[in-house]
N, C-alpha and C positions, 0 to 999 in steps of 0.2 A: 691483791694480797701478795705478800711477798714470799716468794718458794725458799723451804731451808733447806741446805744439804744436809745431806748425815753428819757431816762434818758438823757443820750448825749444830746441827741436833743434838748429837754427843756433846757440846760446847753447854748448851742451854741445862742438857741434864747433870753436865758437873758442876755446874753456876749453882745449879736448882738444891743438889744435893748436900753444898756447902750450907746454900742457905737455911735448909731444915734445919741442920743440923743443928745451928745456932740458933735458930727461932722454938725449935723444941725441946732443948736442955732445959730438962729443969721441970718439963711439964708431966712426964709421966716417970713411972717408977723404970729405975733402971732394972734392965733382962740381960740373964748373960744369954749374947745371940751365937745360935749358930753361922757361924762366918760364910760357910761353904756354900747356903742356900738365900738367897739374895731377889728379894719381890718388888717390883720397878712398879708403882701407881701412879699411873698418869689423871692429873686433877686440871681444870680448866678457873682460872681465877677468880672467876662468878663466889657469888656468897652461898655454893650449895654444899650438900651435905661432907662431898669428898675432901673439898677444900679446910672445910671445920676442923675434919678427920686429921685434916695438914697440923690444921692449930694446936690442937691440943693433944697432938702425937697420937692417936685413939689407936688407928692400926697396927701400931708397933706393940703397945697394949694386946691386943685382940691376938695377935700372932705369938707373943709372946718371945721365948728363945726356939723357933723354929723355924725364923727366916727376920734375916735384914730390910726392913722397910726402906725404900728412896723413895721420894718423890720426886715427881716432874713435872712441871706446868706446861700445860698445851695452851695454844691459840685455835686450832682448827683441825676437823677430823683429819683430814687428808693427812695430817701432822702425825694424827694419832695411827693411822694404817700404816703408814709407813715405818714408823717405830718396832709396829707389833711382825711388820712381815720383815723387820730387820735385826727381831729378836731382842731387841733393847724397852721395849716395857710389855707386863705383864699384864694389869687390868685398866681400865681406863673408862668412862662412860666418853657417850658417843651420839651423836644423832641420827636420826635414821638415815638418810640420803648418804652420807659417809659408810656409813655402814653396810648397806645396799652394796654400793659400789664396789669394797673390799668382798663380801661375800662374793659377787656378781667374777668378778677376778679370784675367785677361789684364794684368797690369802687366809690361812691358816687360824681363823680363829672361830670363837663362836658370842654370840649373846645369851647368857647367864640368869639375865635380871631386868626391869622393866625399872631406870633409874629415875623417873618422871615420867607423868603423864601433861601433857600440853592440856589446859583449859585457858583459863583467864591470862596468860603470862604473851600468848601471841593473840593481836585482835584483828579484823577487819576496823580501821577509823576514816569517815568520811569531815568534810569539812563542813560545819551545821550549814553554812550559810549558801551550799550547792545545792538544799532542800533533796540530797537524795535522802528517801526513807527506809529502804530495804535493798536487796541485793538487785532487784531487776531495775532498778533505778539509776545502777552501773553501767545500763548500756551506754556506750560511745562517748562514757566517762575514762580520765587517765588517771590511770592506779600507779603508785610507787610503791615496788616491794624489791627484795634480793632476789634475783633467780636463784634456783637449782638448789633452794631451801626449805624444809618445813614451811614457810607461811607462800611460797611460790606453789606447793604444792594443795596446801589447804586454800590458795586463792580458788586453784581448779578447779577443786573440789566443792568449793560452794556454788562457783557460777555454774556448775554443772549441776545442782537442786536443783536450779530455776529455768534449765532449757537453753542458758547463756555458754559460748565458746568465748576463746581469748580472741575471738577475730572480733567479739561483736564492742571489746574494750580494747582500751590502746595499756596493754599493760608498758611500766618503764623498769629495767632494770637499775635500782639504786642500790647503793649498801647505805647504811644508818645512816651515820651521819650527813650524807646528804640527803637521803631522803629529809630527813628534820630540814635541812635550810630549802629545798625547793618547797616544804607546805608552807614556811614560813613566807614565803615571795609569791606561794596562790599559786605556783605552777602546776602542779597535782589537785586532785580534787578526792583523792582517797588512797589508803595508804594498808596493806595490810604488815605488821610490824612487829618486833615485842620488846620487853622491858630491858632497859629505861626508857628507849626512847618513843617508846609508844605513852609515856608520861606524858612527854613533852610535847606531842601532837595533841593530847588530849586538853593539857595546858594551852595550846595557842588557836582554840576556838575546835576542835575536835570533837567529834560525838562515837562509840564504840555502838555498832550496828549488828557485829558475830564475834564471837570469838571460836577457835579452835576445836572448843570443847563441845559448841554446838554440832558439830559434824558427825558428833557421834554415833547419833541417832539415825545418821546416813550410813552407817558401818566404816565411818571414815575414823583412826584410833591416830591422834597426837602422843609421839613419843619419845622419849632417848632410851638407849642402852646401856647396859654394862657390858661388857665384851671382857673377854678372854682370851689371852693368846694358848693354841691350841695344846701345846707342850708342856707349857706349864700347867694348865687345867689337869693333863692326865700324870702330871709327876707330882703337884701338890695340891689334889684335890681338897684338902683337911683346910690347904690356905683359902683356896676359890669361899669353901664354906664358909670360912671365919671371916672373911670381909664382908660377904652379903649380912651374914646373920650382924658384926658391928655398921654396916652403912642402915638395914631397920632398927636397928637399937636409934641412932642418929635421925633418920625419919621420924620416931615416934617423937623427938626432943626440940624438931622443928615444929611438929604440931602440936604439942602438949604443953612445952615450956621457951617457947619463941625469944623471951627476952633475957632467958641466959644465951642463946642462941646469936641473939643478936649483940650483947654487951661483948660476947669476944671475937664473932664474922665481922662487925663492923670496921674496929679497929686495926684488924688483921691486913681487910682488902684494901682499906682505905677511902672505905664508907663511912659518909654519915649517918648515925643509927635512923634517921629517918628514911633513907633510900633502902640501908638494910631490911629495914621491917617491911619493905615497899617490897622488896623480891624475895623475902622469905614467907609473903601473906601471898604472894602468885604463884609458891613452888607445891606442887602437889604429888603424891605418891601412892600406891594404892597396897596394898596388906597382902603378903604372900599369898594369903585364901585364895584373896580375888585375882590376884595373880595367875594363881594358877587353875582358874577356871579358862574354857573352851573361848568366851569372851577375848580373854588374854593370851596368854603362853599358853595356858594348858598343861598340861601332863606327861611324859613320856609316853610315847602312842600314839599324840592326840595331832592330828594331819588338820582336818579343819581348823585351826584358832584364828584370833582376830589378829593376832601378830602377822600370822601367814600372810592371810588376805590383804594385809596395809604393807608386807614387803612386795608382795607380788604387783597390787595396786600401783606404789611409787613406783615400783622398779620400771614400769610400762611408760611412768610418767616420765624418768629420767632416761628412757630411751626414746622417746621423742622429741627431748629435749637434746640428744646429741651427746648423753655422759655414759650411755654403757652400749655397747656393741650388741650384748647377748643378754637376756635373759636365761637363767638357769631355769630347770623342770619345775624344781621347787626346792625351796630357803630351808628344808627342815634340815637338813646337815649340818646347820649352820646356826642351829637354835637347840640349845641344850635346855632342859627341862628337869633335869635330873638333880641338880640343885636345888630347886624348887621345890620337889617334892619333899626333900630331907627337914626345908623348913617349915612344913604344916600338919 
């Protein structure tokens, strides 16, 4: 993957902020804004809720005349940490292992909100025709997945249900698209991966064996974040609120009413409605409630949650793996809940 300078980066968010500009005229009611106060939302291209939020201007909406909405399209967390520690964007969702990392480095923000919950959207997929049937049937089978990823980490995490280390398989590091073309040529015999291209494994003789969400039950939590850069959280907390409270307004619209959903994600990303419905039927989100029960986030106060335990879990895993130096005491610094609570 290609590393951008800040120079890059400030390039890509003036590119970005031209583009809104012109892609959301028109869509929401004009606000006289205040000039002075200015809220950078970093969105990732995918057909999720943030991105919507691009579409049909909802944020600047939500915010009203109390701050200038931009947006900025990201490619990958490290993108997004280094933004927020260089003071050029505000909130952003995030995946865990990025996230980790910035915490782990003490960079200046926090996680706010539980932006997805991983189930169906990343699988374990073996090749029917390897007759493996369960997970111990991966021994000194060759698995293709991304390292230092969500599904590198949930590989761990399964083969470790069944008694299985990564010695006793030949894991391969790939990124997508080639993962797709070595199952296509039989070089791999399983693959753990997510959408789209986990379609197209399942498309060229594939069978889905676990996904993600089964781990649960292991205490293992599939997740991304919303993150906050820390400054802004304490200077406009009213905004922090108002984006959570419109990104569930937005959740409930992917789950309730999907094909308005998809009549305007599609065409935006440059989807076809059939692939959009494909990744808005795998995007999952869970209800402040349950949010912020001990399971999840939790509550101000609350030291045991399952957030905890799954940062502190990864964290040990990406220190093995050679991506963090140190592990911190513990992530609660780094995990605001206070939000949360304002919404239940």
């Amino acid at each position: 993957m290609t590393k951008m300078t800040r120079r890059d980066f400030s390039a890509l968010a003036s590119n970005m902020a031209l583009a809104t500009f012109a892609a959301s005229a028109g869509l929401a009611p004009k606000v006289a804004i205040a000039q002075e106060v200015k809220a950078v939302l970093g969105h990732f291209s995918s057909a999720n809720p943030q991105t919507y939020s691009k579409a049909i201007n909802s944020m600047q909406t939500a915010f009203g005349n109390k701050a200038k909405v931009e947006y900025v399209s990201v490619s990958a967390g490290p993108q997004i940490v280094a933004a927020m520690a260089g003071n050029s964007m505000d909130i952003c969702n995030i995946g865990s292992s990025p996230m980790i990392v910035a915490m782990a480095n003490k960079v200046k923000l926090s996680m706010v909100y539980v932006q997805k919950i991983v189930t169906d959207s990343e699988c374990l997929v073996i090749r029917t025709e390897t007759g493996i049937g369960d997970l111990k049937g991966l021994a000194k089978k060759k698995i293709g997945l991304p390292f230092n990823t969500s599904v590198h980490f949930a590989m761990l995490s399964a083969l470790k249900t069944v008694g299985i280390t990564a010695k006793d398989v030949e894991l391969v590091n790939m990124p997508p698209p080639s993962l797709v073309a070595a199952w296509k040529r039989k070089d791999i015999d399983a693959a753990f991966i997510w959408y789209p291209f986990l379609g197209d494994l399942v498309d060229a003789g594939g069978k889905i064996i676990l996904t993600t969400g089964d781990l649960k039950k292991h205490g293992v939590l599939g997740f991304d974040g919303i993150i906050v850069r820390d400054e802004f959280k304490q200077k406009h907390p009213d905004l922090v609120l108002a984006y959570l409270k419109e990104y569930d307004r937005l959740c409930g619209m992917y789950k309730n009413q999907p094909q308005e959903v998809i009549k305007v994600i599609a065409p935006f990303v440059g989807l076809t409605p059939e692939k959009a419905k494909e990744y808005v039927d795998t995007f999952h989100t869970i209800s402040p409630k349950e949010m912020a029960t001990k399971d999840w986030m939790g509550l101000p106060g609350d030291a045991d949650t399952g957030i905890l335990k799954t940062l502190r879990d990864q964290a040990q895993f990406l220190k093995d793996a050679d991506q963090l130096k140190e592990i911190p005491p513990t992530f609660a610094p780094h995990v605001d809940q206070s939000f949360l609570k304002l919404m239940i």
